[in-house]
N, C-alpha and C positions, 0 to 999 in steps of 0.2 A: 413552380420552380422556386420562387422567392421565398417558399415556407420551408422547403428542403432546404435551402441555405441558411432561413433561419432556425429550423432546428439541428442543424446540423455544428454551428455558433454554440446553441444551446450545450448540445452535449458534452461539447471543447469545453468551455466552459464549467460545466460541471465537474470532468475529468481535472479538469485545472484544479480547481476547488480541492477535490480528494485527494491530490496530489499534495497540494500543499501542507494539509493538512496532516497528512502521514511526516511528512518534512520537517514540522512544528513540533508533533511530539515527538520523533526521534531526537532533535535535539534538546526540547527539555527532558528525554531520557540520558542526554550525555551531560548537562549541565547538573541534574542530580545524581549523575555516577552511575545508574544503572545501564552498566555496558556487559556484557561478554565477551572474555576472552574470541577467538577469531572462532577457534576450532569448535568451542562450546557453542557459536552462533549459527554455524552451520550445520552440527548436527540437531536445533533447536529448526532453523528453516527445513532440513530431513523431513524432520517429527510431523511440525505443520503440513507440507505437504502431502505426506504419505496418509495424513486422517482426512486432507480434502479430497484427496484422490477416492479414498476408501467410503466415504461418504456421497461421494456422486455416484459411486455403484448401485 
C-alpha cells in the first residue's frame, strides 16, 4: 500500500513538472512576442489535434 501512495506522489509530481514547464515557455513565448491572434490560435490547436487524432489511427 505504501509504494501505491508513493508512486502515486511520483506521478503528481511529474505531472506537476510538465505542467510547469509548458507554463515557462508559453510565457517566454509572450515575453518574446510570439503570440497569435485568438482565432489564428485556435485554428492552429484544430491543426494539432486533427494530426494527433489522425496518427493514433
Amino acid at each position: 500500500m505504501a509504494y501505491a501512495l508513493q508512486d502515486e506522489k511520483v506521478r503528481d509530481s511529474i505531472n506537476n513538472e510538465r505542467l510547469l514547464k509548458m507554463l515557462d515557455r508559453g510565457i517566454d513565448d509572450m515575453e518574446a512576442g510570439r503570440e497569435l491572434p485568438l482565432t489564428e490560435a485556435f485554428v492552429k490547436i484544430t491543426e494539432l489535434r486533427n494530426s494527433r487524432r489522425n496518427a493514433e489511427v
